[in-house]
C-alpha positions as CSV (number, residue, x, y, z in Angstrom):
1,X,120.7,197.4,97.9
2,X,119.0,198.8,94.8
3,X,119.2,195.5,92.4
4,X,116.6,193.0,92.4
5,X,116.5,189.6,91.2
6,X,115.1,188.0,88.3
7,X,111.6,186.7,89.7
8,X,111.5,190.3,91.0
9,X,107.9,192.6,90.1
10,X,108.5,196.6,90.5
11,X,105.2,197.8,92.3
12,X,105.3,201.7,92.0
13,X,102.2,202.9,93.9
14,X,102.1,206.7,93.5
15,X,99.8,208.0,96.6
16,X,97.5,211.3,96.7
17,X,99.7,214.0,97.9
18,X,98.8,213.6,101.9
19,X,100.4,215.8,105.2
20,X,101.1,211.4,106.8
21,X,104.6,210.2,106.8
22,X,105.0,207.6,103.0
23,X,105.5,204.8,105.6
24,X,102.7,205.3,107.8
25,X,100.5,204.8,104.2
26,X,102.6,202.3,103.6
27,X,102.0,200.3,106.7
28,X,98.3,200.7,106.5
29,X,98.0,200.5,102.6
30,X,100.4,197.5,101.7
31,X,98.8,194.4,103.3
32,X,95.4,195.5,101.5
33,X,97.3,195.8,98.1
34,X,99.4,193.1,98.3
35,X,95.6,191.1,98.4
36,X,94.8,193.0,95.3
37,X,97.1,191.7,93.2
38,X,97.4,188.2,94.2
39,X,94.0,187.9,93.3
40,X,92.7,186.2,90.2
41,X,92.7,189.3,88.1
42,X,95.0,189.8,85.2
43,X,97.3,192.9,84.9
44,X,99.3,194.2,82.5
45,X,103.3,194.8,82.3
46,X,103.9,198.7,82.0
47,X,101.1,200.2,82.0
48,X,99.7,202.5,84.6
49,X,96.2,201.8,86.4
50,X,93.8,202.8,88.8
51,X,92.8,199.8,91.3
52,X,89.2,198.7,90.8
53,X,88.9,197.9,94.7
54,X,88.7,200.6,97.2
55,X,92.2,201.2,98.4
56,X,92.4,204.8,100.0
57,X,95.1,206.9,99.1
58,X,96.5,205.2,96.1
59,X,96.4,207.2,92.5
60,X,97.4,204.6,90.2
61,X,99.9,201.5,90.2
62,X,102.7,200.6,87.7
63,X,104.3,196.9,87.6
64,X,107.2,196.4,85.9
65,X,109.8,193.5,85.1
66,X,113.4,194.3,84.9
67,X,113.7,193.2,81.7
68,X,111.2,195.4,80.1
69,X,109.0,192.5,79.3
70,X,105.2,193.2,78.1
71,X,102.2,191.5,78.1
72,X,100.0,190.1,81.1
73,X,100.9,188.8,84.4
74,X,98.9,185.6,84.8
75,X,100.0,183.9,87.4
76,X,101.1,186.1,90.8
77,X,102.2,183.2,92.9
78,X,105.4,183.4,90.1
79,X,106.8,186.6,91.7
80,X,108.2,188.5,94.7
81,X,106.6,192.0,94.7
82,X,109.3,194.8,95.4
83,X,106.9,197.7,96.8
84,X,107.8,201.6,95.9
85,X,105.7,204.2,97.4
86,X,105.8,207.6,96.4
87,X,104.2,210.8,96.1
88,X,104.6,213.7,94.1
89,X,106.5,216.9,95.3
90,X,104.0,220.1,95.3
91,X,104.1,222.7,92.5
92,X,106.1,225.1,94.0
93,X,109.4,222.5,94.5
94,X,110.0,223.5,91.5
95,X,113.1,225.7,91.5
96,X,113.7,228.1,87.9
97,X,115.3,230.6,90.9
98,X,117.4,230.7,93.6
99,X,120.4,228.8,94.3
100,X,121.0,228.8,90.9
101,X,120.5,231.7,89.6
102,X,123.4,233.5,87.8
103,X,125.3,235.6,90.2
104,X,124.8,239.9,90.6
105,X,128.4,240.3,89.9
106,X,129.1,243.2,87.6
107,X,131.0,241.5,85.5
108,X,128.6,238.2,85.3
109,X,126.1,237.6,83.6
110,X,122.8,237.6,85.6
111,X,121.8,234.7,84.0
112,X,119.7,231.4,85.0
113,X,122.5,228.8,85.1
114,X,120.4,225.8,85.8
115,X,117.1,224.7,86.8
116,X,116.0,222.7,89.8
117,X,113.3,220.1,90.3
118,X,112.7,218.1,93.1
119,X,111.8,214.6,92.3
120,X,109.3,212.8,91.7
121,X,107.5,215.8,89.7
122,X,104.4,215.5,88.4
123,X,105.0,217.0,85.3
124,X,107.2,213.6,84.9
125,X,104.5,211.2,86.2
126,X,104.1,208.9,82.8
127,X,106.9,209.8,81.0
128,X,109.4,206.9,81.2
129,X,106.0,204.8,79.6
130,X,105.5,206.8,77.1
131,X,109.0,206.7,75.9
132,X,109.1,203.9,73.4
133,X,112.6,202.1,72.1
134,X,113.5,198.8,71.2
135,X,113.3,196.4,74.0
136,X,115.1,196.2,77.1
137,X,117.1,199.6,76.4
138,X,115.8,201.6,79.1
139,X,116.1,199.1,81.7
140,X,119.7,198.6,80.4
141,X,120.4,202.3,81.7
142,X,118.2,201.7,84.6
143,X,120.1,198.6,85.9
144,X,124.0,200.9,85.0
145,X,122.2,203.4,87.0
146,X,121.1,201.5,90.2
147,X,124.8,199.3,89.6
148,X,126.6,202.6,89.5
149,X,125.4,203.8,92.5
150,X,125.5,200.4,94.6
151,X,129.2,200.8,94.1
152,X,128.9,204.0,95.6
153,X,126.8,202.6,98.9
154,X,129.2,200.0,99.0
155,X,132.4,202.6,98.9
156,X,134.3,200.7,95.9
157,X,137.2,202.3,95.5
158,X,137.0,204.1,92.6
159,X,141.0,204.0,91.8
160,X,140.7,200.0,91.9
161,X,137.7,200.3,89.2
162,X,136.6,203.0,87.6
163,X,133.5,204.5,88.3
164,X,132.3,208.0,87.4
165,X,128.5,207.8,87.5
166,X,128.3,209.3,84.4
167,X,126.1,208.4,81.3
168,X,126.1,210.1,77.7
169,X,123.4,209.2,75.3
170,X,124.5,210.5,72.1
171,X,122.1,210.6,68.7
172,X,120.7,212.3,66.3
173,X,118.2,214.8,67.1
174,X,114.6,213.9,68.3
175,X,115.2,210.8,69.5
176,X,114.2,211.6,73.2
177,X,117.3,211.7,74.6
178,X,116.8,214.6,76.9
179,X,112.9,213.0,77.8
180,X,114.6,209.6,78.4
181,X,117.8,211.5,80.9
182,X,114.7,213.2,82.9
183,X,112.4,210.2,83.0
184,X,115.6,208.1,84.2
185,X,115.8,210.6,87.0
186,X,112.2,210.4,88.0
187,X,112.7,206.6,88.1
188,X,115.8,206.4,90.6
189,X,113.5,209.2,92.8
190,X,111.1,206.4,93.1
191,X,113.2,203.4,93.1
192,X,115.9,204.8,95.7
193,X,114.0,206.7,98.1
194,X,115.2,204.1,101.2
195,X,118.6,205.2,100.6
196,X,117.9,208.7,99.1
197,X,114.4,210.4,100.7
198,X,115.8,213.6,98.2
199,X,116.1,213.4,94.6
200,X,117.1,216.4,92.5
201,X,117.3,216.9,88.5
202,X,119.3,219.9,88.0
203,X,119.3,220.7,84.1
204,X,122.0,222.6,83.6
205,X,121.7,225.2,80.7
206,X,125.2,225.1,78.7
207,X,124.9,228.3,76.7
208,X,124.0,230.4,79.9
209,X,127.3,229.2,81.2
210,X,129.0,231.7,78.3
211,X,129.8,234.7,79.5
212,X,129.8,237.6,77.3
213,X,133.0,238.6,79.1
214,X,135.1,235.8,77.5
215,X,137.4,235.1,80.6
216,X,134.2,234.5,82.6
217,X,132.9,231.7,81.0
218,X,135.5,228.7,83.6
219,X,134.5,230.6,86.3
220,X,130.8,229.7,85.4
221,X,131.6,226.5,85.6
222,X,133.0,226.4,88.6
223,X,130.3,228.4,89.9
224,X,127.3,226.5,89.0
225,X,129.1,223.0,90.2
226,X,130.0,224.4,93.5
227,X,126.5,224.8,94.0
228,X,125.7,221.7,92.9
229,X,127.8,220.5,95.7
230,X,126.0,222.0,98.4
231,X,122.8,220.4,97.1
232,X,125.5,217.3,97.5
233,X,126.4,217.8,100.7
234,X,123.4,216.3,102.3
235,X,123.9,212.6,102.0
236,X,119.7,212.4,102.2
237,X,119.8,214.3,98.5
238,X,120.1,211.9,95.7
239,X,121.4,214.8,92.5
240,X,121.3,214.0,89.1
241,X,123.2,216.1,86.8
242,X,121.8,216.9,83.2
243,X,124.0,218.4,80.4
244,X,121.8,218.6,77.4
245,X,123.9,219.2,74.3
246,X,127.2,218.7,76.4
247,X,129.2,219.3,73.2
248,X,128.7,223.1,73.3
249,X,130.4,222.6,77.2
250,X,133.1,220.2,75.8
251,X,134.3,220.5,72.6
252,X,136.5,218.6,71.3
253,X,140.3,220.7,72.0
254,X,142.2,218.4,69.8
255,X,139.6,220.5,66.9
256,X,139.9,224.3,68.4
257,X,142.0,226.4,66.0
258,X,144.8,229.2,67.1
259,X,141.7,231.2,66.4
260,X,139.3,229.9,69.0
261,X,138.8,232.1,71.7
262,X,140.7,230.4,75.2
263,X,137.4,230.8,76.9
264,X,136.3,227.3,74.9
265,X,139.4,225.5,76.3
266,X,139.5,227.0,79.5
267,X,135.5,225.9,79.5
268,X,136.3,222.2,78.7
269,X,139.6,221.9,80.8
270,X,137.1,223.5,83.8
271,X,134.3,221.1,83.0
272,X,136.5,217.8,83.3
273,X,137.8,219.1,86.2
274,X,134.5,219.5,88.1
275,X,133.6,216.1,87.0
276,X,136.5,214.3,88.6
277,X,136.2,216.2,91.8
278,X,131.9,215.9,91.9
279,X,132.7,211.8,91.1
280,X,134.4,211.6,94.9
281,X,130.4,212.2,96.4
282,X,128.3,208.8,96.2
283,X,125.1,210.7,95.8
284,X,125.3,212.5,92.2
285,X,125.1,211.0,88.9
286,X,126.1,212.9,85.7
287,X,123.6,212.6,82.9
288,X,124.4,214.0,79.6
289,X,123.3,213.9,75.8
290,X,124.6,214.9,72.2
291,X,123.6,215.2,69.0
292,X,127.4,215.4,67.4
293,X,129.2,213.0,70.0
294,X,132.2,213.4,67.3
295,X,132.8,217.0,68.4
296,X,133.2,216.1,72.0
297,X,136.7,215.8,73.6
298,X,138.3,212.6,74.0
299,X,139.0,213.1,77.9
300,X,135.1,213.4,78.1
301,X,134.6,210.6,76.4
302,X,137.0,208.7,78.2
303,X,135.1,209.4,81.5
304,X,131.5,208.4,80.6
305,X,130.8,204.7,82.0
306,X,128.5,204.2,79.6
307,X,128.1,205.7,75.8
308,X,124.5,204.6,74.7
309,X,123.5,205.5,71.4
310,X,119.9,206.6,70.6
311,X,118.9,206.1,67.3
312,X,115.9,206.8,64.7
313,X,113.1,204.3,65.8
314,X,112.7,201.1,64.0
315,X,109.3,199.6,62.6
316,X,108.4,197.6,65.8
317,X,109.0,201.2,67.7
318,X,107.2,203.5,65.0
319,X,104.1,200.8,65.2
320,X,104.0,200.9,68.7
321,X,104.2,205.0,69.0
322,X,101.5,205.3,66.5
323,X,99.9,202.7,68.8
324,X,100.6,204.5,72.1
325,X,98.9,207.9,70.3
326,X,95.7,206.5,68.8
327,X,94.5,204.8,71.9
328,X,95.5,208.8,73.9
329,X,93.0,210.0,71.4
330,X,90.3,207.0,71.6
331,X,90.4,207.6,75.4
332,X,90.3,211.3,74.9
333,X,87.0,210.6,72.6
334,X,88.4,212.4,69.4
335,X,88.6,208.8,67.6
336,X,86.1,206.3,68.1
337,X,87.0,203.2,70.6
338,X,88.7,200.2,68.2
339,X,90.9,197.3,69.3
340,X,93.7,197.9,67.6
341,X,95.0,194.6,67.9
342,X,92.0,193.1,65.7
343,X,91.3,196.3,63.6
344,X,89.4,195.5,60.0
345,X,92.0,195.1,57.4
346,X,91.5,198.1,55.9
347,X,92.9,200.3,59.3
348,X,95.6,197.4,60.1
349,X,97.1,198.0,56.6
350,X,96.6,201.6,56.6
351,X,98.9,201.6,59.7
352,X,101.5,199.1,58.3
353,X,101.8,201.5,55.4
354,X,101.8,204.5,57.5
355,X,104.8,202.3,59.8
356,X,106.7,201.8,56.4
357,X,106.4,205.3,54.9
358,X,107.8,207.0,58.4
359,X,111.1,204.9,58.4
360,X,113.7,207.4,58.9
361,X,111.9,210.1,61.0
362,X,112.4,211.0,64.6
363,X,109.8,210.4,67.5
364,X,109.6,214.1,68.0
365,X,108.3,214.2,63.8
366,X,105.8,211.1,64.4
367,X,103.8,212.6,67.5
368,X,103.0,215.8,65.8
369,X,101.6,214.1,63.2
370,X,98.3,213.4,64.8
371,X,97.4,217.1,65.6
372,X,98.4,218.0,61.7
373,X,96.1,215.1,60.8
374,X,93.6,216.1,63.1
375,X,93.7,220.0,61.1
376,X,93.7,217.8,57.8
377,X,90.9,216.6,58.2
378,X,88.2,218.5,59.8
379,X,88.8,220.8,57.0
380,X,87.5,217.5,54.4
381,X,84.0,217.8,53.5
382,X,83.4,214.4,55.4
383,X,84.0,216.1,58.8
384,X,80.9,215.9,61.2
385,X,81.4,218.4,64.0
386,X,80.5,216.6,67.4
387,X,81.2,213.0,66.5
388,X,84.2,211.1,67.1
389,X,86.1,210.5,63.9
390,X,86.7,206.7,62.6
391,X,90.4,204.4,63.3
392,X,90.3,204.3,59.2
393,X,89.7,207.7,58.5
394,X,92.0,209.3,61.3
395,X,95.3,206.4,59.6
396,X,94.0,208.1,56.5
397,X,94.4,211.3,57.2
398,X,97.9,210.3,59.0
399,X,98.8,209.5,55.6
400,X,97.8,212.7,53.9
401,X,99.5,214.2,56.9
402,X,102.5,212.5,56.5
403,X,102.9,212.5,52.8
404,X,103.0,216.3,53.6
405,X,105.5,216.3,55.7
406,X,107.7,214.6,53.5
407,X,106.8,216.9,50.4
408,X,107.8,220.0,52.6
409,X,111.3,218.2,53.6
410,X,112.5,217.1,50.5
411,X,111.6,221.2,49.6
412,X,113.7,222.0,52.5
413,X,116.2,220.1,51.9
414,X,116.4,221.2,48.5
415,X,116.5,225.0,49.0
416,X,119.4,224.6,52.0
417,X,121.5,222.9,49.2
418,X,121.0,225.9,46.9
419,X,121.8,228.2,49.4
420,X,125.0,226.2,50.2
């Protein structure tokens, strides 16, 4: 129902927001755009663009292969286009209130337990493209994802084989692992809405779930999943689950000493229990991340279908990130318009330098880079004010930028061991 075969082109038309029905658009839009892209023009895997022809309604169309390939599409005769309309929900459907807000008990915390988007959001829009790993990883999690709940349509008996709907990505930190849980979200909103008009992300927030009366903390728990189930209830509603940093909801017992408090255990035994009882829905899928996937408990563990680790990005990945952020600012007009696949040779090897000298960082630590170059250098006497600044002086001051970033680690670094 969800899976697609391997001649197969993702077509993800995202439509002005519009008081018509998706599929009366749809029947009025499709046979005009299906013309458009069987025509002789060239388009590109993956990346995001505004039709040149005049097709009312439509914002901007993504085509995409399942196995993550790039380049051109050159020959449209080659493929069977797999249509996905969509708009994005308004503004206010997003939900930091309300159903899961933390209760007026007196001895509760009023807290905010979760928060609720509904899906697709347009504070999403983009984000699984920006999101840059080696190839073929995300559409790994994408195909588990649409597998996982295909079994569920299909009602596979979950005590025959296992099936939990549950996915950890576990690394260290600023890798995206949060970014790539929500933008996996926003994907199945758009890729399942036949099945599943409803999608919502709710982002459970683990340390709100700690009560400051100890005892209370399992009943938090309880309380935030039972709401989660009412969202549930509706088979229209598609929910996904995220638990960032799920150690701090399910630490490892096996490590708790006779001096933990028995709120931890009674936390973890009340978290595994509302994950086998949430698995019995079809319409939920549990999405969770870690930084210290050692600390979590075994029984955890054992129920996550799949364990993906997401790692430090390699050179092919840190190349193509700076890539991605130098043609945001060329578009932006802050660096001046340069094919950056035939740059001079002076820019191409200040970027294979800049590549080699950020092995070892996170994403997060490459994209602040450019604004902390940017301050570099419009403070260097060379700085015009008004004119767009050159590919080989904005690499250059990357470099600077970098090399200062490194400095003020190592400094870090060293000052946390003396204090240790």
């Amino acid at each position: 129902m969800f899976l697609s075969c391997s001649n197969t082109v993702h077509v993800e038309v995202r439509l002005q927001r519009s008081e018509q029905r998706i599929q009366t658009l749809r029947a009025a839009i499709e046979p005009q755009l299906s013309a458009y892209l069987q025509s002789a023009k060239m388009f590109r895997w993956n990346v995001s663009f505004a039709p040149d022809a005049q097709i009312d309604q439509v914002e901007s169309i993504l085509m995409e292969r399942d196995n993550g390939e790039n380049g051109t599409m050159e020959d449209p005769q080659k493929y069977k286009f797999l249509y996905h309309f969509y708009m994005t929900q308004r503004p206010e459907m997003r939900s930091e209130s309300g159903l899961f807000d933390g209760g007026g008990d007196e001895d509760v915390d009023s807290v905010l337990a979760a928060n609720h988007v509904l899906l697709p959001a347009k504070e999403y829009v983009g984000l699984w493209d920006t999101l840059i790993y080696e190839q073929g990883l995300k559409e790994k999690l994408l195909k588990f994802a649409l597998s996982a709940l295909s079994f569920s349509q299909h009602s596979v008996d979950i005590n025959v084989i296992a099936c939990n709907r549950l996915l950890l990505l576990h690394g260290p930190p600023g890798t995206g692992k949060t970014s790539l849980c929500k933008a996996l979200a926003q994907k199945l909103a758009i890729r399942t809405q036949s099945s599943f008009p409803y999608t919502h992300l709710v982002e459970i927030n683990s340390h709100s779930l700690f009560s400051k009366w100890f005892s209370e903390s399992g009943k938090l728990v309880a309380r935030i999943f039972g709401k989660i189930g009412e969202l549930v209830a509706d088979k229209n509603n598609l929910v996904c689950v995220l638990i960032d940093e799920v150690e701090s909801l399910a630490y490892a017992r096996s490590a708790m000493s006779s001096n933990e408090p028995r709120d931890a255990m009674r936390v973890v035994n009340a978290m595994l229990t509302q994950l086998d009882e949430i698995k019995l829905s079809p319409n939920v899928l549990i999405l969770a991340t870690s930084n210290l996937a050692h600390s979590i408990d075994l029984a955890f563990l054992d129920r996550a279908d799949i364990r993906q680790f997401i790692g430090l990005p390699a050179m092919p990945a840190i190349r193509s990130i700076y890539k991605s952020m130098l043609v945001e600012l060329m578009a932006k007009h802050i660096v001046e318009m340069e094919d950056l696949d035939a740059s001079a040779a002076d820019a191409e090897g200040l970027l294979t330098k800049l590549a080699e000298r950020s092995t070892g960082l996170s994403g997060r630590t490459l994209r602040k880079l450019p604004l902390l170059a940017h301050a570099q250098h419009t403070s260097r006497d060379l700085f015009a004010l008004h004119q767009k600044i050159s590919l080989a002086d904005f690499l250059d001051a990357m470099l600077l930028a970098l090399e200062q970033h490194l400095t003020d680690r190592h400094h870090l670094m060293k000052h946390s061991l003396q204090q240790a």
